[in-house]
C-alpha positions as CSV (number, residue, x, y, z in Angstrom):
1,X,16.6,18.0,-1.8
2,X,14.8,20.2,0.9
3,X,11.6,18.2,0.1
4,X,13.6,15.2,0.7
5,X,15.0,16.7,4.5
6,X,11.4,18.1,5.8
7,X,9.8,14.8,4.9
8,X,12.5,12.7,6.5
9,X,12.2,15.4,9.7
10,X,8.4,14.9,9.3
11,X,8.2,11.2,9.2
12,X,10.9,10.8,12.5
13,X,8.8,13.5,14.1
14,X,5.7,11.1,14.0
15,X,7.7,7.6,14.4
16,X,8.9,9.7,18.4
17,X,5.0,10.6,18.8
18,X,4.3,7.1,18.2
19,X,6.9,5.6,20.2
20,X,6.0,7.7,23.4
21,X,2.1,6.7,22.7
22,X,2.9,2.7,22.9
23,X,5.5,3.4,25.5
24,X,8.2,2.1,23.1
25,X,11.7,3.3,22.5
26,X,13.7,4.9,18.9
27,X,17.8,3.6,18.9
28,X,19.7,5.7,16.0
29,X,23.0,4.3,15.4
30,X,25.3,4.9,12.5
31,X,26.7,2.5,9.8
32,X,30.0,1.9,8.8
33,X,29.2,1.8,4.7
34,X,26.1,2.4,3.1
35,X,23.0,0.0,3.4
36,X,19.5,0.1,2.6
37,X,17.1,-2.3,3.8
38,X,14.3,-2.9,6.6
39,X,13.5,-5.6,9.7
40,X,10.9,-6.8,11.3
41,X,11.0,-8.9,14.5
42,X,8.7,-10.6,16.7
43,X,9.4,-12.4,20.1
44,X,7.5,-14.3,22.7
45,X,8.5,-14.3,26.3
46,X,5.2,-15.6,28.3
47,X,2.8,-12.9,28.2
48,X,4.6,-10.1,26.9
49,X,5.4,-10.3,23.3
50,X,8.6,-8.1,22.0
51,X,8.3,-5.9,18.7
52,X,11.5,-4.9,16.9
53,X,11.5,-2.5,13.4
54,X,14.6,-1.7,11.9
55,X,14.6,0.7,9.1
56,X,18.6,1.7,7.7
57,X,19.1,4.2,5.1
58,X,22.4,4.6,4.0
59,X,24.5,5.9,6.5
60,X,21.5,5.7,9.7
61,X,20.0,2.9,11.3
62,X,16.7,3.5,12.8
63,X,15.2,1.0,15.5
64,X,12.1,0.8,17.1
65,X,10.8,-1.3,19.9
66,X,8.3,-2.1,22.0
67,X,6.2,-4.5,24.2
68,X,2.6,-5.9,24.1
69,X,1.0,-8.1,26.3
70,X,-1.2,-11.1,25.5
């Protein structure tokens, strides 16, 4: 169970680090039930191109974006 935590702790530690390298942006929000499940989105407006990853585990939904340009 404490395995389960300090990897969890670990892995958000390095999806923040990540984030703030591509200038991105982590959302948590909380779910009313239980879910499991991920998402992956792409959109094109012009030159910039819009990434969206949504990872929920049970009770926490995790979302990452960011933005490249072509």
């Amino acid at each position: 169970m404490i395995t389960g935590v300090f990897i969890f702790l670990l892995l958000l530690y390095f999806s923040v680090l990540a984030m703030q390298q591509f200038n991105g942006e982590l959302i948590i929000s909380p779910i009313m039930g239980v879910m499991l499940g991920s998402l992956y989105d792409r959109e094109s407006d012009g030159a910039e191109i819009y990434h969206t990853v949504q990872v929920v585990l049970l009770f926490v939904a995790f979302t990452f974006t960011w933005q490249t340009y072509e």
